[in-house]
KETI-893552 format. One record per residue (C-alpha): residue number from 1; x, y, z. Coordinates in Angstrom, 1 decimal, decimal comma. Layout:
<lumfis>
+-----+--------+--------+--------+
:   n :     c1 :     c2 :     c3 :
+-----+--------+--------+--------+
: NUM :      X :      Y :      Z :
...
+-----+--------+--------+--------+
</lumfis>
This chain:
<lumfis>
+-----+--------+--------+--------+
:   n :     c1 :     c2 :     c3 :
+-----+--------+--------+--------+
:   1 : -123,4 :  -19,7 :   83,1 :
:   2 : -121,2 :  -21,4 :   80,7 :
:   3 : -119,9 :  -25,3 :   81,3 :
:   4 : -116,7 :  -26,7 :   80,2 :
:   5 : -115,8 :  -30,2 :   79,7 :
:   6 : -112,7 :  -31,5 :   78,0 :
:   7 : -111,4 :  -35,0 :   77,7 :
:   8 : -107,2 :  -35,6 :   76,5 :
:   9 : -106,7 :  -38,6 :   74,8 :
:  10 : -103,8 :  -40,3 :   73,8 :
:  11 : -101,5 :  -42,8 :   71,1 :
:  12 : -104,0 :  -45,0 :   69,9 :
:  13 : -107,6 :  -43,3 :   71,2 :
:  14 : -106,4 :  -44,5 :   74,6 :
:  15 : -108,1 :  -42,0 :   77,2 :
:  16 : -106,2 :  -41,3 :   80,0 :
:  17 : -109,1 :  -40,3 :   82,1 :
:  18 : -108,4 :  -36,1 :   82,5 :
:  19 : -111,2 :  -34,5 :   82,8 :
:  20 : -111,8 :  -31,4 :   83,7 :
:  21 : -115,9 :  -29,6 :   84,1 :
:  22 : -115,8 :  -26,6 :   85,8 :
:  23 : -119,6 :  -23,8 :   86,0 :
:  24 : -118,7 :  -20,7 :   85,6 :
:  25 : -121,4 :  -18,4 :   87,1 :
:  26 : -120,2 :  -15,0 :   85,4 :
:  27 : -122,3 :  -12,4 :   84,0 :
:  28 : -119,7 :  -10,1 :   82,2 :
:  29 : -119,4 :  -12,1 :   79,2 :
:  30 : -115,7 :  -11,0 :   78,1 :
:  31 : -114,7 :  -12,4 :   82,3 :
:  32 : -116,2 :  -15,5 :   81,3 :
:  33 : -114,7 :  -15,8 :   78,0 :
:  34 : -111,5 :  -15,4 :   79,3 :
:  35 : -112,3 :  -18,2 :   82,2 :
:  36 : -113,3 :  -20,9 :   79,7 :
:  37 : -109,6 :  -19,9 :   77,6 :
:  38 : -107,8 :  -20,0 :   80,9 :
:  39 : -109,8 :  -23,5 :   82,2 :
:  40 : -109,2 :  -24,6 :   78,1 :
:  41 : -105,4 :  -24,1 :   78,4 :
:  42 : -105,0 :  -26,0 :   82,2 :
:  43 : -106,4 :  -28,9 :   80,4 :
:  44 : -103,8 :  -28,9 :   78,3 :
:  45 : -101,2 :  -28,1 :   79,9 :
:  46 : -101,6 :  -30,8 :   82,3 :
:  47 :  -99,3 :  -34,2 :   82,3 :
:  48 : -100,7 :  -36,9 :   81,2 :
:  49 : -101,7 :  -39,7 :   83,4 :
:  50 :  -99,9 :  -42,7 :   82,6 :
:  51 : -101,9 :  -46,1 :   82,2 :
:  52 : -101,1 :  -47,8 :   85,5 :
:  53 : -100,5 :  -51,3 :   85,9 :
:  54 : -103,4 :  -53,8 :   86,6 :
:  55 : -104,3 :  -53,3 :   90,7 :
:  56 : -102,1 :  -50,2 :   90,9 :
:  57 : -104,4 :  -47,3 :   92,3 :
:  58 : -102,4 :  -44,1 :   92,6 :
:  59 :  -99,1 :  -42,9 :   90,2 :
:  60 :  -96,0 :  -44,3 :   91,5 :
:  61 :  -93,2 :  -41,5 :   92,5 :
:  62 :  -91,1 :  -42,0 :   90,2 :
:  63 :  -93,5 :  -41,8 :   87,2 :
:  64 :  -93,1 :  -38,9 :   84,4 :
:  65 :  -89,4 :  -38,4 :   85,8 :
:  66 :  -86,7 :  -39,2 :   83,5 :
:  67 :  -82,8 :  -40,4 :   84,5 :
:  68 :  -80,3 :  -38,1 :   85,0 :
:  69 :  -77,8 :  -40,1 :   83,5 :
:  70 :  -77,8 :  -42,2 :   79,7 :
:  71 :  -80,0 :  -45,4 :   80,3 :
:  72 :  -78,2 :  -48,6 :   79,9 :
:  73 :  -79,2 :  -50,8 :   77,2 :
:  74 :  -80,4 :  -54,5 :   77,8 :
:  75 :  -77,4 :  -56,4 :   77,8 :
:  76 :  -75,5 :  -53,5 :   79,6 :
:  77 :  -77,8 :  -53,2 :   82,8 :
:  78 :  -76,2 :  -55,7 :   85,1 :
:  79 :  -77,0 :  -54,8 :   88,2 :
:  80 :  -74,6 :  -56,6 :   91,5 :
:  81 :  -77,5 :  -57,7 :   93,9 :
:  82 :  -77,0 :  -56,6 :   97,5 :
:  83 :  -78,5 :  -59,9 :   98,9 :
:  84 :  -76,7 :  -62,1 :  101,5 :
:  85 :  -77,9 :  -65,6 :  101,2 :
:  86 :  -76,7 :  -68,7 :  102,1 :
:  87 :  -75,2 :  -70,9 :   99,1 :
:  88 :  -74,6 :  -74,6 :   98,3 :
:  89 :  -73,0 :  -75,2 :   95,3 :
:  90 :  -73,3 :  -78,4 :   93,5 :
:  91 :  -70,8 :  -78,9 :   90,9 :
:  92 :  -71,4 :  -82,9 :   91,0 :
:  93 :  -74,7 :  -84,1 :   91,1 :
:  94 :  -75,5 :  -86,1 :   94,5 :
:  95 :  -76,6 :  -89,5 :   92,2 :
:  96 :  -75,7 :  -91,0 :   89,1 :
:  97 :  -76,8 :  -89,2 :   85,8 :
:  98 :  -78,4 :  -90,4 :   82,5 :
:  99 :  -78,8 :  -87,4 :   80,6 :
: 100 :  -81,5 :  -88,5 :   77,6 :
: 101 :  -81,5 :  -85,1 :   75,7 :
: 102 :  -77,5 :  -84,9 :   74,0 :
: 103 :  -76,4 :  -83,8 :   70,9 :
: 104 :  -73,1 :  -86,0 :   70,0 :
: 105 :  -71,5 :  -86,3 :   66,7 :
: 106 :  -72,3 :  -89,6 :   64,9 :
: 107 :  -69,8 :  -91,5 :   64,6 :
: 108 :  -67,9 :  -90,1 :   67,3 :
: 109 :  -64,2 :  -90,0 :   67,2 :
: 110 :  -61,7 :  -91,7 :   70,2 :
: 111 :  -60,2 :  -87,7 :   70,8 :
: 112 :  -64,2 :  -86,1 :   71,0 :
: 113 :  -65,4 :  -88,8 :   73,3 :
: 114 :  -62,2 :  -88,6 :   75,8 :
: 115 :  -63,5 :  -84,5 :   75,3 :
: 116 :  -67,3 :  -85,4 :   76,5 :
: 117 :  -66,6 :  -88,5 :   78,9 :
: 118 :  -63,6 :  -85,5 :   81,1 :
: 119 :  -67,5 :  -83,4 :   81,7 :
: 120 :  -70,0 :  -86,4 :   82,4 :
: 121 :  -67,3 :  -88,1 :   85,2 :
: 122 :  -67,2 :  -84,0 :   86,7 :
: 123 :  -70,5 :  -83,9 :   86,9 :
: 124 :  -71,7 :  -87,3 :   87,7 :
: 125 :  -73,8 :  -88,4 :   84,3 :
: 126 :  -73,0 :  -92,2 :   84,1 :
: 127 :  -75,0 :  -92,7 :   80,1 :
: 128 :  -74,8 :  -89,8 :   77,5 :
: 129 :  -78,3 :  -90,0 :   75,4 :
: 130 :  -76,7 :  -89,5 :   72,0 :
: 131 :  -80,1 :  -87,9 :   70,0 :
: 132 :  -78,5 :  -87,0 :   66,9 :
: 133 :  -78,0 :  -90,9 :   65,8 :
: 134 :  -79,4 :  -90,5 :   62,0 :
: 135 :  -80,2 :  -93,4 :   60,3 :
: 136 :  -79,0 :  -96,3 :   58,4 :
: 137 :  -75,1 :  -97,0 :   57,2 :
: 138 :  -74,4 :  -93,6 :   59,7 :
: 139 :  -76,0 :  -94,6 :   62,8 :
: 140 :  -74,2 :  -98,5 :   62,1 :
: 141 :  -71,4 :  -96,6 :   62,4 :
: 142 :  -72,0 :  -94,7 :   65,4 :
: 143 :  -73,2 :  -97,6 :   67,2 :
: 144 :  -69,9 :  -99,6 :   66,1 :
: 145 :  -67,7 :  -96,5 :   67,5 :
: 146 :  -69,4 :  -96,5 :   70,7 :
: 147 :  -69,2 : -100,1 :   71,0 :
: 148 :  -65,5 : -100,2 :   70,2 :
: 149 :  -64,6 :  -97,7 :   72,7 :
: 150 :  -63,1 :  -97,9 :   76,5 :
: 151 :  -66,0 :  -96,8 :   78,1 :
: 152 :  -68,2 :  -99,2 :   77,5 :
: 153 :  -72,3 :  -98,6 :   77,6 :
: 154 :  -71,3 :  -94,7 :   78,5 :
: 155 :  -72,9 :  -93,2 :   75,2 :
: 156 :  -76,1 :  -94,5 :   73,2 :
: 157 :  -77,4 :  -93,5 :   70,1 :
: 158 :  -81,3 :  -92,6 :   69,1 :
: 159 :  -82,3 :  -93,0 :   65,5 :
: 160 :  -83,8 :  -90,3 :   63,3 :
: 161 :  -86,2 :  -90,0 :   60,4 :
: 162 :  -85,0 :  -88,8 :   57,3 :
: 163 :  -87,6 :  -86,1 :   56,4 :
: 164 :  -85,3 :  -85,1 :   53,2 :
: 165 :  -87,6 :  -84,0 :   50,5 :
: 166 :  -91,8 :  -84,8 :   50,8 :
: 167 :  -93,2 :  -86,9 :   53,0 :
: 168 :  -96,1 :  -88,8 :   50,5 :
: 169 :  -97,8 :  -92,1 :   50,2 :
: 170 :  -95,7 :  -94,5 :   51,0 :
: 171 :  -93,2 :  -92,4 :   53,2 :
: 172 :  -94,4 :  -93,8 :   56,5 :
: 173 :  -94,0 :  -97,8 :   55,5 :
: 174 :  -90,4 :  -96,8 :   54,3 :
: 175 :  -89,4 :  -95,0 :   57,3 :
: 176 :  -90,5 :  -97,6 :   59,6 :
: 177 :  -89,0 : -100,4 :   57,8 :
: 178 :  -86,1 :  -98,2 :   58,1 :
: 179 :  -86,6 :  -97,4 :   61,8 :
: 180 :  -86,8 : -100,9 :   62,1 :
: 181 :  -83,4 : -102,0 :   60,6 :
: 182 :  -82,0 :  -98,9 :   63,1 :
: 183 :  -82,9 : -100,0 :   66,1 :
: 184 :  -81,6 : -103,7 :   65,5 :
: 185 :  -78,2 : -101,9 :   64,6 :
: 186 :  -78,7 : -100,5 :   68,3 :
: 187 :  -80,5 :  -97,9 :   68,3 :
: 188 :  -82,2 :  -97,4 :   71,0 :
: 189 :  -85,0 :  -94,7 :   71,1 :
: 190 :  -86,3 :  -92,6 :   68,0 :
: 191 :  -85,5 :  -88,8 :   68,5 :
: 192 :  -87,9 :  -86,0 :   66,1 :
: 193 :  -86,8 :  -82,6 :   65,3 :
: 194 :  -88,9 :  -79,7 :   65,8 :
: 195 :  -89,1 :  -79,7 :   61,9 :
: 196 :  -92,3 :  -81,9 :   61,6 :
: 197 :  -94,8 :  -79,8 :   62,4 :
: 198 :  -92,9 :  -76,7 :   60,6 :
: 199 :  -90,6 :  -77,3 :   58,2 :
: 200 :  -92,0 :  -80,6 :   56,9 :
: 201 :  -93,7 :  -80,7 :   53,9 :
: 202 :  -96,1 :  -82,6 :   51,3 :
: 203 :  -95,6 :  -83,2 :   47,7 :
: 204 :  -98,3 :  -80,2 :   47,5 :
: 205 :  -95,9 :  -77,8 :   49,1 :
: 206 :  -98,6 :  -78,0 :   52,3 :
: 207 :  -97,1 :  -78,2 :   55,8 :
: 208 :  -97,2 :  -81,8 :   56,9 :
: 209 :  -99,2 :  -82,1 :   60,2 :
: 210 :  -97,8 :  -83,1 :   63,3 :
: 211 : -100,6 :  -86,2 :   63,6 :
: 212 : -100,3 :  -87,1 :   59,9 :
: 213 : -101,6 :  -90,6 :   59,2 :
: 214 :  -98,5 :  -91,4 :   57,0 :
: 215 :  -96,4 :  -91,5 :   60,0 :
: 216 :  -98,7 :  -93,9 :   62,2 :
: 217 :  -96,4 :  -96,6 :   60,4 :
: 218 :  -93,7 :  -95,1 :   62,5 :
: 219 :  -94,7 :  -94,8 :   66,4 :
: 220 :  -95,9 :  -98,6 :   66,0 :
: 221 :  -92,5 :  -99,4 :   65,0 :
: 222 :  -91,6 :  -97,7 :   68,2 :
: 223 :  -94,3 :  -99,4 :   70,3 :
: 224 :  -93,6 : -103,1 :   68,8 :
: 225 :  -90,1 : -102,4 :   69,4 :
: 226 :  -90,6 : -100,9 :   73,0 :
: 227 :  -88,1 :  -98,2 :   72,5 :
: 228 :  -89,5 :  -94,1 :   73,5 :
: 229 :  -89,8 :  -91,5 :   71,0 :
: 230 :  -88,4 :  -88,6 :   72,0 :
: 231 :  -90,1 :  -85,8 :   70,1 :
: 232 :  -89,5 :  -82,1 :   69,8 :
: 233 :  -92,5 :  -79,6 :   68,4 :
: 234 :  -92,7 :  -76,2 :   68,1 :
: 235 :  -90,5 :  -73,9 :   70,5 :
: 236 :  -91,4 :  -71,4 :   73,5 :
: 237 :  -94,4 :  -69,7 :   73,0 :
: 238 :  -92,6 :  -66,5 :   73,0 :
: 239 :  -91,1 :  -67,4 :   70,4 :
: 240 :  -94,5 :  -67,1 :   68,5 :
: 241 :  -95,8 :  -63,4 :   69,7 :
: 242 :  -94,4 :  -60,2 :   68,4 :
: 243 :  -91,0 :  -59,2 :   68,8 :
: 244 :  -92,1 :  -56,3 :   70,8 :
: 245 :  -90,7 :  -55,4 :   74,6 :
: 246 :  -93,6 :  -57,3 :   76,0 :
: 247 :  -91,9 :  -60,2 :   75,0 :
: 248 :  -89,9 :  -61,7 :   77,7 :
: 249 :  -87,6 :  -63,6 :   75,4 :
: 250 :  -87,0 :  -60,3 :   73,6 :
: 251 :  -83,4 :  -60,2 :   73,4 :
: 252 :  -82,9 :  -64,1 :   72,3 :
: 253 :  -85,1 :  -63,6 :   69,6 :
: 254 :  -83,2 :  -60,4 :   68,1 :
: 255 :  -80,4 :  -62,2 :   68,9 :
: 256 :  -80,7 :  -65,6 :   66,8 :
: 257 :  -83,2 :  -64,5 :   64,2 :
: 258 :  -83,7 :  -67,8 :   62,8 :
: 259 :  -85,6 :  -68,6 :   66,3 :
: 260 :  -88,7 :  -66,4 :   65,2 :
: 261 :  -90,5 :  -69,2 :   63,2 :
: 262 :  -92,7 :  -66,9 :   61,0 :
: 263 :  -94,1 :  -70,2 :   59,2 :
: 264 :  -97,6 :  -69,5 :   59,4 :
: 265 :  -98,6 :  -72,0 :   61,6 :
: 266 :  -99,6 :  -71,3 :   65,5 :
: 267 :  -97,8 :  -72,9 :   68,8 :
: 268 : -102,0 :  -73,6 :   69,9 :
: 269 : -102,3 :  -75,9 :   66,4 :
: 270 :  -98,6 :  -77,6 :   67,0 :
: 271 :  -99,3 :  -78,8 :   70,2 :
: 272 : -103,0 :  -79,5 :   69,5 :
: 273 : -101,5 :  -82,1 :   66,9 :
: 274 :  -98,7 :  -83,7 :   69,0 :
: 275 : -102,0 :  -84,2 :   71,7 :
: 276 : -103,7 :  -86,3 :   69,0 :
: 277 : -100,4 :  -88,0 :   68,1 :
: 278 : -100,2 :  -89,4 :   71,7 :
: 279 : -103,8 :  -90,0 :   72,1 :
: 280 : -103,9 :  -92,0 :   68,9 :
: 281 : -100,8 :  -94,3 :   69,9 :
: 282 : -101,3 :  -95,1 :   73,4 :
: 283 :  -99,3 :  -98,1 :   73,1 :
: 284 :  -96,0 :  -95,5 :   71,8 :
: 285 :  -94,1 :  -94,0 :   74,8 :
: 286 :  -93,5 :  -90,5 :   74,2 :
: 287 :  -90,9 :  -88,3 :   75,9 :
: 288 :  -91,7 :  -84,1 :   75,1 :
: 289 :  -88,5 :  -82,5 :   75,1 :
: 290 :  -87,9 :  -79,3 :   76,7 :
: 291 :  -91,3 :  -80,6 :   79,0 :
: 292 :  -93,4 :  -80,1 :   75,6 :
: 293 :  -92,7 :  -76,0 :   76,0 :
: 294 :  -95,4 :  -75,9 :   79,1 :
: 295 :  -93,1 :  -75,8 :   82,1 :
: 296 :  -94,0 :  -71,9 :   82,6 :
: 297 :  -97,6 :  -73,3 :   83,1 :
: 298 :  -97,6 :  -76,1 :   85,3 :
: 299 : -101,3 :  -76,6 :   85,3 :
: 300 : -101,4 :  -77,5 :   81,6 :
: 301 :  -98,6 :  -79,4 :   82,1 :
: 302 :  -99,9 :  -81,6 :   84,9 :
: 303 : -103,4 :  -82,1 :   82,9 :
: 304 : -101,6 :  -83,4 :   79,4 :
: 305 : -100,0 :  -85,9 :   81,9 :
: 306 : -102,9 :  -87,0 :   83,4 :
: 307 : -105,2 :  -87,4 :   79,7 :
: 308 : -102,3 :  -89,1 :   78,4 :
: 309 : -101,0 :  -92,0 :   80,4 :
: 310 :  -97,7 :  -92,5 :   77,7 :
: 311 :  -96,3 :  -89,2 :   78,0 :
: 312 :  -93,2 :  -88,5 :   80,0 :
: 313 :  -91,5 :  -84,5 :   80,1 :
: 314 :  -87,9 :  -84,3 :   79,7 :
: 315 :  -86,0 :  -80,9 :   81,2 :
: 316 :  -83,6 :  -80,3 :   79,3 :
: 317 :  -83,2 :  -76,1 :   78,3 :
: 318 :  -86,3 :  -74,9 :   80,7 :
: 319 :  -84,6 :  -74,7 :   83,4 :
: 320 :  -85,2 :  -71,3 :   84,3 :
: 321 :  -88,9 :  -71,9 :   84,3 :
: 322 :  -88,5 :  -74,2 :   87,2 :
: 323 :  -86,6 :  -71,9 :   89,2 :
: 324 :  -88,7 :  -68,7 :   88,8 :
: 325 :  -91,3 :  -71,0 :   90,3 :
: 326 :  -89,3 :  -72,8 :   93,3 :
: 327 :  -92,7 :  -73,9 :   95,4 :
: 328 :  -95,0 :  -74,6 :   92,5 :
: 329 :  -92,5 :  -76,7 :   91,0 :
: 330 :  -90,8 :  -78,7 :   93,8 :
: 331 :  -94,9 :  -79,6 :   94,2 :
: 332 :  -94,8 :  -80,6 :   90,5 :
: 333 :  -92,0 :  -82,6 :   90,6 :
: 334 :  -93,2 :  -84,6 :   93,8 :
: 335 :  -96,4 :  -85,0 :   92,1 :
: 336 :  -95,6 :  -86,6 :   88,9 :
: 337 :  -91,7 :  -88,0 :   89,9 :
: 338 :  -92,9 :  -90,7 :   87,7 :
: 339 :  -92,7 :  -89,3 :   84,5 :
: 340 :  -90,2 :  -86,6 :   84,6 :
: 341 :  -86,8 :  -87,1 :   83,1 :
: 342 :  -83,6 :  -85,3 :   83,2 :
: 343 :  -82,2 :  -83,9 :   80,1 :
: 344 :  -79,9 :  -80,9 :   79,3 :
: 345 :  -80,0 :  -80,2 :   75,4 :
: 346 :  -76,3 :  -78,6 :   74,5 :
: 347 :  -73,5 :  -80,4 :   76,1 :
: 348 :  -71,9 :  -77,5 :   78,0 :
: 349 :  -70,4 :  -79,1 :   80,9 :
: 350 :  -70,1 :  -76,1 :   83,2 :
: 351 :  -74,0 :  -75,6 :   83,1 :
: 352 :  -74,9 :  -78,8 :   84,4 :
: 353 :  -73,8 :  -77,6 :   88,2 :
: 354 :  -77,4 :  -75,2 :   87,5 :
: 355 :  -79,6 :  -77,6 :   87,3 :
: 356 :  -78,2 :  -79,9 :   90,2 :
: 357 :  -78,6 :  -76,7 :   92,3 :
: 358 :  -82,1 :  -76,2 :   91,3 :
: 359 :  -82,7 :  -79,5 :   91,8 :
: 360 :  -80,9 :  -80,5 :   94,9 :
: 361 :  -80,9 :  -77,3 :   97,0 :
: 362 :  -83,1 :  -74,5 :   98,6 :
: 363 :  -81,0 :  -71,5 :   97,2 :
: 364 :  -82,2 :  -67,9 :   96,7 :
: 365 :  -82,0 :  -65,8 :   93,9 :
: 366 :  -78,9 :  -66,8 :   92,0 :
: 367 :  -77,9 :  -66,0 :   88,1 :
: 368 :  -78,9 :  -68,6 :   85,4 :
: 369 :  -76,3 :  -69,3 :   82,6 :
: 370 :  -77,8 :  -67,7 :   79,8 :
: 371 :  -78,7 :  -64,2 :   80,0 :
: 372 :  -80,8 :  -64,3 :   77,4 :
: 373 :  -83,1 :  -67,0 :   78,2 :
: 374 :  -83,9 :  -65,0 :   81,5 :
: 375 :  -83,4 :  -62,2 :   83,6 :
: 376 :  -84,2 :  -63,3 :   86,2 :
: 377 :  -82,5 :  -65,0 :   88,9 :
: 378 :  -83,0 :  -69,1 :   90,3 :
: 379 :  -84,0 :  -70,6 :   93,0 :
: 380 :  -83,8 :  -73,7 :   94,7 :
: 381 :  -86,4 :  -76,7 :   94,3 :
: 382 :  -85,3 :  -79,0 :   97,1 :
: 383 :  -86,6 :  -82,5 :   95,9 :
: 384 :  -85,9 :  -85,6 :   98,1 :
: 385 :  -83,7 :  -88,0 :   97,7 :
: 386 :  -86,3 :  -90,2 :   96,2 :
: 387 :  -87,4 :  -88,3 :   93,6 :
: 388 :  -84,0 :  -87,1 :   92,3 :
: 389 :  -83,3 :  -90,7 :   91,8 :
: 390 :  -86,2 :  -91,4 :   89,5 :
: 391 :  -86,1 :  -88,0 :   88,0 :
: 392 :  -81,9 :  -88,2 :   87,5 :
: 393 :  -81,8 :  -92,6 :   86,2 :
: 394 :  -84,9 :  -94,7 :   87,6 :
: 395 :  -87,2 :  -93,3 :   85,0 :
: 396 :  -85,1 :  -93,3 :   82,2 :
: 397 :  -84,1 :  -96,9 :   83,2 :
: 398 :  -87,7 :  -98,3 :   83,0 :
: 399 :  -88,6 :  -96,4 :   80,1 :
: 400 :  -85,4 :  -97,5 :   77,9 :
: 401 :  -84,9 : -101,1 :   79,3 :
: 402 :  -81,6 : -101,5 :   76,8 :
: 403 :  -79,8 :  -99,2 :   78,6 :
: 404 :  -76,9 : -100,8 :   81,0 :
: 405 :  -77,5 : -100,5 :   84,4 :
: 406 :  -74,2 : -100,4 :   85,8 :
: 407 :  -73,2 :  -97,8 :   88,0 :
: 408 :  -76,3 :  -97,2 :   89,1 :
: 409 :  -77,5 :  -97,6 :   93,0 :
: 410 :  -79,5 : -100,7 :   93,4 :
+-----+--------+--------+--------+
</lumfis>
């Protein structure tokens, strides 16, 4: 009697679970010789079992097969969708706009503003949240453009930080006396880049932390002032795991190589920072852009809202989180419509109609703008009319009590 047990494995010692024992009760020795050979080459002539998915019990049909025709690559894989489905455009948002997450030149000239104010009166947005206001003799004269144009309280400017060079003792008390000057020109909000946190160094060459104590000087500018920061750190998480085809912003990232921020430092430790910033200035209202990167896990998101009392989300460039969630979010946005604001990021006029569709209907499965951000489709939030109004002006309204409030429903 002879036994014979063989195990295949594959890439990586991953065993794919063929395994073959057969007893052979032969006496002629050459017969059973030649069984254990014949048994021997089965084994390894056998296809390999692929590793299924989690909860998947039996191969699929198609698996091992191969196409017939030349796969399409990423980008050329567009498949038309065979769904009927009822559709409600919205190329005008149903109530007034302020959009608190724009990127404007500073100062703005008479022939670009006419440019931008054609897309906000399409689309409804009544103030333009200008975030890239700099700082000093610039931002007086981006406030003095704006406030010598025809349309009147359409456009405000935030102020930034000038991070130029090291930030070292001294740093903070400079920038906050500078902050200070800004937002008596008219500023009115203080916008941060996603450099501090990454880019932003010491004297030492060492990255400059997120909660630095240097910069306390700053937010209690901004909370004496009562003006919002709205601050920007790190970038998706994707955007921090290997470049590999598990990553679902795979194509964005070979795309735009200067998105994969290889700077040593971990999304977990960036945002583990920014927490302690806002716990440590309770009295400093602060406003995460792009919904401080958690809007593809709602959970974490609703619990940072609820430890932190002065922090708000803004929307702006997630938008296809929402929508690949239409029930989980609609129940967010209900939830916390009092600390939600709209925001769009790049001024592409023609993309606004997505998010009042999200927003504003109960639409299935229809494209996003940008390919690359997802690929998959949108659908339809539904909120009520009362919390588009805080979500779409209220909020930003009460949390930036300069801005005018004309044009808005009482």
């Amino acid at each position: 009697m002879v036994v014979v047990s063989f195990a295949r494995k594959g890439g990586a010692g991953t065993e794919f679970g063929l395994r073959l024992t057969a007893i052979l009760c032969i006496s002629d020795f050459r017969l059973m010789k030649r069984a254990a050979l014949a048994l021997l080459a089965l084994c390894l002539a056998a296809p390999l079992v692929a590793q299924q998915a989690p909860g998947q019990i039996r191969p699929r049909p198609a698996e091992g097969r191969e196409p017939e025709f030349k796969a399409p690559t990423i980008r050329e894989y567009k498949p038309k969708s065979q769904l009927v489905a009822p559709e409600h455009l919205v190329p005008r948002a149903k109530f007034p706009v302020i959009d608190i997450h724009s990127h404007q030149p500073t100062p703005i000239s008479p022939a670009e503003y006419d440019r931008v104010m054609k897309g906000m009166d399409a689309n409804n947005l009544q103030i333009l949240v200008n975030l890239s206001g700099s700082f000093g003799d610039r931002l007086r004269r981006g406030v003095e453009a704006l406030t010598a144009s025809k349309y009147k309280d359409r456009m405000v400017l935030f102020a930034n930080i000038n991070f130029g060079g090291s930030v070292g003792a001294g740093f903070g008390a400079k920038a906050a006396k500078q902050l200070d000057d800004d937002i008596k020109a008219g500023a009115m909000g203080l916008k941060i880049f996603k450099d501090l946190g990454m880019f932003v160094k010491k004297p030492n060459g060492d990255r400059l932390p997120v909660d630095d104590p240097e910069l306390d000087a700053v937010w209690e500018t901004c909370a004496r002032n009562h003006v919002p920061v709205l601050i920007h750190i790190a970038e998706p998480p994707a955007f921090f795991e290997p470049l590999d085809y598990a990553n679902e912003r795979w194509l964005e990232l070979s795309l735009y190589p200067d998105r994969r921020h290889q700077t040593g430092v971990r999304f977990e430790q960036l945002l583990a920072e920014r927490n302690n910033l806002i716990k440590k200035h309770p009295n400093t209202t602060f406003v995460l852009a792009h919904f401080g990167w958690h809007a593809n896990d709602l959970a974490k998101a609703g619990t940072l809202l609820d430890q932190y009392p002065n922090a708000y989300y803004d929307v702006a460039a997630v938008l296809y989180d929402f929508g690949r969630q239409p029930r989980a979010a609609h129940d967010f946005f209900v939830k916390y419509q009092d600390r939600i604001l709209f925001g769009k990021d790049s001024y592409q006029p023609d993309e606004y109609p997505y998010y009042w569709r999200v927003f504003e209907t109960h639409d299935e499965y229809f494209d996003y703008y940008r390919d690359y951000h997802a690929f998959w489709k949108l659908y339809g939030i539904g909120l009520p009319d009362p919390v588009l109004k805080k979500l779409y002006y209220q909020n930003a309204l009460r949390l930036t009590p300069r801005l005018s409030k004309a044009g808005f429903p009482q």
